[in-house]
Structures are given as C-alpha cells and as structure tokens.
mmCIF file as gemmi writes it, N, C-alpha and C atoms, coordinates in Angstrom:
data_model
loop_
_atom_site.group_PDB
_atom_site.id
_atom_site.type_symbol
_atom_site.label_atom_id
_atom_site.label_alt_id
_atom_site.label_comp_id
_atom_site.label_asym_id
_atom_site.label_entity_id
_atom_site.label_seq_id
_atom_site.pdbx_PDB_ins_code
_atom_site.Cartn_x
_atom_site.Cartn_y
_atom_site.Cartn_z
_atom_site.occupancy
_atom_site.B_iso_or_equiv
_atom_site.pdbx_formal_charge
_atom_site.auth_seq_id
_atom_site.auth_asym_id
_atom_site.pdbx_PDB_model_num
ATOM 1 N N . UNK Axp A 1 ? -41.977 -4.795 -11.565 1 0 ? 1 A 1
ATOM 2 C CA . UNK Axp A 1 ? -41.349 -5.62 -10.555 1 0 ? 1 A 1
ATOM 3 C C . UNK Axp A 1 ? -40.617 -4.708 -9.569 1 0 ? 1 A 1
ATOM 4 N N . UNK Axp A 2 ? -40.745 -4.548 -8.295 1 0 ? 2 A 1
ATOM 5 C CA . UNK Axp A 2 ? -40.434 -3.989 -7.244 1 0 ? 2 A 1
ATOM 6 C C . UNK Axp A 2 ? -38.787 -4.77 -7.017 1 0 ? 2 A 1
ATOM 7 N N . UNK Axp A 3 ? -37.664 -4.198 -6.54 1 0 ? 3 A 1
ATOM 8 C CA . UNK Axp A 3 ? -36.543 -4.37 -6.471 1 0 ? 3 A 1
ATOM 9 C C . UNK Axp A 3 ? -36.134 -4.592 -4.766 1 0 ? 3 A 1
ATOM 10 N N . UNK Axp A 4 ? -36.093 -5.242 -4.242 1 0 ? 4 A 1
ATOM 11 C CA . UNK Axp A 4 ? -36.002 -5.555 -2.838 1 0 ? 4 A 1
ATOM 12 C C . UNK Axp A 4 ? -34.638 -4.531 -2.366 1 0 ? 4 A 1
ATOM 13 N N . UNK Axp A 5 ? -34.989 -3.567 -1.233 1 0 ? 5 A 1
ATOM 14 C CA . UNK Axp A 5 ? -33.299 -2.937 -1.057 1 0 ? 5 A 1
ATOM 15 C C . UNK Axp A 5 ? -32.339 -3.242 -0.943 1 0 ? 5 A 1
ATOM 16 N N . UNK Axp A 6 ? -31.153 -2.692 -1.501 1 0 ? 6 A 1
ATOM 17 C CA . UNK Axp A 6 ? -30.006 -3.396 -0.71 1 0 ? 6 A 1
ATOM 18 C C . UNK Axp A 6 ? -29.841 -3.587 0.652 1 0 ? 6 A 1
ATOM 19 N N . UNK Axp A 7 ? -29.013 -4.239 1.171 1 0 ? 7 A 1
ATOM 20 C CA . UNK Axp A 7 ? -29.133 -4.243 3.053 1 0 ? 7 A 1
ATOM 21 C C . UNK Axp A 7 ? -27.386 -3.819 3.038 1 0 ? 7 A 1
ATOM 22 N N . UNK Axp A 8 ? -26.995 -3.033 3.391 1 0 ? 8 A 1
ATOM 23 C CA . UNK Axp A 8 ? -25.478 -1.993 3.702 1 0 ? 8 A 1
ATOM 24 C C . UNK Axp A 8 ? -25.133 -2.882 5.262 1 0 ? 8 A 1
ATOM 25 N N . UNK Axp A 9 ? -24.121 -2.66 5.29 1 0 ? 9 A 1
ATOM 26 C CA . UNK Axp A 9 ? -23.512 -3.613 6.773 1 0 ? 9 A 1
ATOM 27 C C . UNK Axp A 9 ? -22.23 -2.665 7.158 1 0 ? 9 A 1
ATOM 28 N N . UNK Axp A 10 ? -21.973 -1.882 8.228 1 0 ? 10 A 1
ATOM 29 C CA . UNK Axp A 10 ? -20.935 -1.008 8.443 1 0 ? 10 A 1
ATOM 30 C C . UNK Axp A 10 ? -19.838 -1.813 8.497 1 0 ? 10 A 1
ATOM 31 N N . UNK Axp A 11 ? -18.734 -1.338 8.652 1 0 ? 11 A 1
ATOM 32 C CA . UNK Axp A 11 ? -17.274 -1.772 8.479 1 0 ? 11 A 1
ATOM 33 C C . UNK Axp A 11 ? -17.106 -2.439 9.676 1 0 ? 11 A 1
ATOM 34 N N . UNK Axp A 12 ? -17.47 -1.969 10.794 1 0 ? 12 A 1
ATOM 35 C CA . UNK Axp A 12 ? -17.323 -2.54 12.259 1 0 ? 12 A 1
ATOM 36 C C . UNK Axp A 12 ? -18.231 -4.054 11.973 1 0 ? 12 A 1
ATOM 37 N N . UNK Axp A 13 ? -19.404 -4.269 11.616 1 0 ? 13 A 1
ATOM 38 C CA . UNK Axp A 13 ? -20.271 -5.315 11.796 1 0 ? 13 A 1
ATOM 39 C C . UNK Axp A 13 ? -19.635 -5.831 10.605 1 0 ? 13 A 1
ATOM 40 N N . UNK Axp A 14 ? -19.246 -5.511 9.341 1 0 ? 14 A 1
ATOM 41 C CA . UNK Axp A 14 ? -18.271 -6.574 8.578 1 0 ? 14 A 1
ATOM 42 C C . UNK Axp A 14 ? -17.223 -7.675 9.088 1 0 ? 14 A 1
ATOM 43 N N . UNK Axp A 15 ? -16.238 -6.884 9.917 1 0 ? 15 A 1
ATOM 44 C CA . UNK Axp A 15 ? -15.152 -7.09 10.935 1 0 ? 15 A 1
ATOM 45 C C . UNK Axp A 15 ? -15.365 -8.28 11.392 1 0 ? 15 A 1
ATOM 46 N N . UNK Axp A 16 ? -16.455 -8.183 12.008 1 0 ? 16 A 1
ATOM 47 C CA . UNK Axp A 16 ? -17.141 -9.05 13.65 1 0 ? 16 A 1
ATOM 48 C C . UNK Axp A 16 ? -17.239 -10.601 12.982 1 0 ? 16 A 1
ATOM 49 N N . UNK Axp A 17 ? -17.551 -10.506 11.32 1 0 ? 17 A 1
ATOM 50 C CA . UNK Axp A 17 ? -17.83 -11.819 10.862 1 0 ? 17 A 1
ATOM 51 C C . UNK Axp A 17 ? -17.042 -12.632 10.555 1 0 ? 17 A 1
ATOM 52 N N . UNK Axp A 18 ? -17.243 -13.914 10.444 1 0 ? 18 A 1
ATOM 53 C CA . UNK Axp A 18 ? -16.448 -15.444 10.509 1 0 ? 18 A 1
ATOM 54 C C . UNK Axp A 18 ? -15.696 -15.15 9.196 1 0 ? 18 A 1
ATOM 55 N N . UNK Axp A 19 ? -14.368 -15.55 9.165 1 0 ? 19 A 1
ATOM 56 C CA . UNK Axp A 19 ? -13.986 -15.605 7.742 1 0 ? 19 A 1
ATOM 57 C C . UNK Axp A 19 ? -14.685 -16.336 6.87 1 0 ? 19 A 1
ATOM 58 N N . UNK Axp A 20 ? -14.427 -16.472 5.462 1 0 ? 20 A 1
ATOM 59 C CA . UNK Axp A 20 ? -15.154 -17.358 4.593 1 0 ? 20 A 1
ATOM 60 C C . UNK Axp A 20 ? -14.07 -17.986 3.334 1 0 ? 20 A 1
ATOM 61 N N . UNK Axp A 21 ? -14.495 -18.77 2.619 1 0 ? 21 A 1
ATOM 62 C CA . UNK Axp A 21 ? -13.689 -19.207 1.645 1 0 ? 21 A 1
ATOM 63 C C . UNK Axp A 21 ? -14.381 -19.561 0.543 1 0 ? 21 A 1
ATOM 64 N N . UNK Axp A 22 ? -14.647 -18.958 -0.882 1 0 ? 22 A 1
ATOM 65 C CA . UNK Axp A 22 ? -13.293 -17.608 -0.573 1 0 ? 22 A 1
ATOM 66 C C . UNK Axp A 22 ? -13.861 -16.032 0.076 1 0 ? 22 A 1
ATOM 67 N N . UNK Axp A 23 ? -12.311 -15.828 0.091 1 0 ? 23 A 1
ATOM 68 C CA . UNK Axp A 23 ? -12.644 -14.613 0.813 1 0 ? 23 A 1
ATOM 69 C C . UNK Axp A 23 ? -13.619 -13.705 0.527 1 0 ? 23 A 1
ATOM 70 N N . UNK Axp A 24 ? -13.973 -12.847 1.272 1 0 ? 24 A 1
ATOM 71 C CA . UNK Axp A 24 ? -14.987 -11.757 1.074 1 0 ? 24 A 1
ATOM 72 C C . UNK Axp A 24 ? -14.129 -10.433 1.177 1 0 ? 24 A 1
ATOM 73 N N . UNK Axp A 25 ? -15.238 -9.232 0.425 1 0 ? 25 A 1
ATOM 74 C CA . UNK Axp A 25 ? -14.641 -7.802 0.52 1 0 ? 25 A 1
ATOM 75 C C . UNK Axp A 25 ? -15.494 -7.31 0.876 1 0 ? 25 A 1
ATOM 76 N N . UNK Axp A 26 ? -15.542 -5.993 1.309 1 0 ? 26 A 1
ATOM 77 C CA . UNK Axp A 26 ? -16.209 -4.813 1.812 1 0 ? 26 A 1
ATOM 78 C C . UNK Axp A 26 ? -16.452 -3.621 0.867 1 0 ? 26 A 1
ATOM 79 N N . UNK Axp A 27 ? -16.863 -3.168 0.152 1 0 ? 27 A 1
ATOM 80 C CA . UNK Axp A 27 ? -17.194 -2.589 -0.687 1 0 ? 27 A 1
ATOM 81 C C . UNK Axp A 27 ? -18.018 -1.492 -0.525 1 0 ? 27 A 1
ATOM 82 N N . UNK Axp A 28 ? -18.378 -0.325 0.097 1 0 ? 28 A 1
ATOM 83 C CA . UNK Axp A 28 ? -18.983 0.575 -0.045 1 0 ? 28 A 1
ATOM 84 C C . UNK Axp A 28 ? -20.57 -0.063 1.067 1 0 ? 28 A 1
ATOM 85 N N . UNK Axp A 29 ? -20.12 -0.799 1.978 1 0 ? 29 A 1
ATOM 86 C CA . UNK Axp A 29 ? -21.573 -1.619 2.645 1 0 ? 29 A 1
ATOM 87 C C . UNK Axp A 29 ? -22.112 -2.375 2.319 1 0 ? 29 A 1
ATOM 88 N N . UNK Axp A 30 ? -21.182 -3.137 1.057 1 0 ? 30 A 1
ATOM 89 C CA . UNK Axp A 30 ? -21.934 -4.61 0.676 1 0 ? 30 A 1
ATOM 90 C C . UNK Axp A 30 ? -20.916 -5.425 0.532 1 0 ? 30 A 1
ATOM 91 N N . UNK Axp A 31 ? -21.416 -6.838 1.011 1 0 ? 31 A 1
ATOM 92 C CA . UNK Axp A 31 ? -20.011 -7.693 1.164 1 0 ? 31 A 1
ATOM 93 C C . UNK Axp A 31 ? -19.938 -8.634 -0.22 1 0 ? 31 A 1
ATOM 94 N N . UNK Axp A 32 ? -19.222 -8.518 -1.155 1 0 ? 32 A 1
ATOM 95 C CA . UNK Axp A 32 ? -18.744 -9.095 -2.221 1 0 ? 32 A 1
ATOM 96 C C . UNK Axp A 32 ? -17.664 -10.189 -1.958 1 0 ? 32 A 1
ATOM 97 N N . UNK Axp A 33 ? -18.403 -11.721 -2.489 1 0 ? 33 A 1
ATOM 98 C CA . UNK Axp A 33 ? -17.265 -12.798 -2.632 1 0 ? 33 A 1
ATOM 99 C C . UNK Axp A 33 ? -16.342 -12.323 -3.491 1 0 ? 33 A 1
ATOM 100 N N . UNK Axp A 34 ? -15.332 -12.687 -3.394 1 0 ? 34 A 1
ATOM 101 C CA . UNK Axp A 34 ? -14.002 -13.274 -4.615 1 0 ? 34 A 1
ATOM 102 C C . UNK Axp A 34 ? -13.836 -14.281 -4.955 1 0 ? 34 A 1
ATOM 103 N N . UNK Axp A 35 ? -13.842 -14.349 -6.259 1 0 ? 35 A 1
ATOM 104 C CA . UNK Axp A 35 ? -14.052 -15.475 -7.067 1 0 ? 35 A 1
ATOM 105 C C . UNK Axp A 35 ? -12.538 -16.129 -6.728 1 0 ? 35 A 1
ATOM 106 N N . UNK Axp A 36 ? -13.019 -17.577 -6.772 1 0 ? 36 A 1
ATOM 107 C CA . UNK Axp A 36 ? -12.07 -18.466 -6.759 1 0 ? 36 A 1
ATOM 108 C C . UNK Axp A 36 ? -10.938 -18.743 -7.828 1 0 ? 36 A 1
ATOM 109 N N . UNK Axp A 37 ? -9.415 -18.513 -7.441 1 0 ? 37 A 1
ATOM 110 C CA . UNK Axp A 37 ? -8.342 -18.447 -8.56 1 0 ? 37 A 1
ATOM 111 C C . UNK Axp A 37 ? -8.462 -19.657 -9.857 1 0 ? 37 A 1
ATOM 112 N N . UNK Axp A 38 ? -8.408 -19.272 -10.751 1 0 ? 38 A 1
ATOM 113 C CA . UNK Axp A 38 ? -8.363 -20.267 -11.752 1 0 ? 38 A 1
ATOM 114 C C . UNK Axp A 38 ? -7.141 -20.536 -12.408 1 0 ? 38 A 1
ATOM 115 N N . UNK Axp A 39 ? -6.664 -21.46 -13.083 1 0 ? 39 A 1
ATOM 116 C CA . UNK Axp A 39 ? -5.733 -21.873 -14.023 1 0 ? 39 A 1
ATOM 117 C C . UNK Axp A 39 ? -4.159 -21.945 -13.098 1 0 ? 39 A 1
ATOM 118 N N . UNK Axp A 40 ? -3.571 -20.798 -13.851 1 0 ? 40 A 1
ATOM 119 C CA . UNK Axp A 40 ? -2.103 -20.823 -13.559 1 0 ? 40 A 1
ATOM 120 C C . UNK Axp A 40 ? -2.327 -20.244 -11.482 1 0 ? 40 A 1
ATOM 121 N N . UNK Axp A 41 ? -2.97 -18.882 -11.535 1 0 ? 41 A 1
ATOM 122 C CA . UNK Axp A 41 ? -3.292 -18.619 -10.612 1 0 ? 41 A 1
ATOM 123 C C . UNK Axp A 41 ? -3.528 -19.879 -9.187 1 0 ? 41 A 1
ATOM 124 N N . UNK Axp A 42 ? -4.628 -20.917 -9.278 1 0 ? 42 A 1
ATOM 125 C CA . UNK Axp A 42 ? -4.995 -21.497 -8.543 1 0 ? 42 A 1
ATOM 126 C C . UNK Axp A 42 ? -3.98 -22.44 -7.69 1 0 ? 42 A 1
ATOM 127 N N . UNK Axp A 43 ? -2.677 -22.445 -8.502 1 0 ? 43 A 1
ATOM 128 C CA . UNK Axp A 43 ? -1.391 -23.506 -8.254 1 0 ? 43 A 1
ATOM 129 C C . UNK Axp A 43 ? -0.854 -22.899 -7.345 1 0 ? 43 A 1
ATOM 130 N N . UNK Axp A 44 ? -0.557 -21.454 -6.975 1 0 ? 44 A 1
ATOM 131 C CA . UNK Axp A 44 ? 0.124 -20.832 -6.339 1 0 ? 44 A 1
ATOM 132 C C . UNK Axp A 44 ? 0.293 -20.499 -4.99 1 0 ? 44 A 1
C-alpha cells in the first residue's frame, strides 16, 4: 500500500487561515486539531 505524502503548509500560509473550533496548531508544517476539553476542564 503506497502512503499518500504529507502536504507541509509554511507558518505564513498557516497564519492567513480562518480560525477554527477547536483550535488548531502548527506543528513542524502540519496543522494539528486540539482536542476538545473534557470533564472538569470543559467548565472553565
């Protein structure tokens, strides 16, 4: 099975994009959600 590439996105073209919910990170050229707070966390 062939592995499709990652696609990298520079810090500038990260920037440029719409916020989201939940938030997103930047990571080394790949944009990673953050998981949504749970429990005690989520009240706050």
């Amino acid at each position: 099975m062939l592995k499709s590439p990652i696609k990298t996105l520079s810090l500038e073209d990260f920037l440029k994009l719409p916020e989201t919910k939940p938030a997103c990170e930047y990571i080394q050229g790949q944009i990673i959600q953050k998981p949504m707070p749970q429990g005690h966390h989520s009240t706050i």
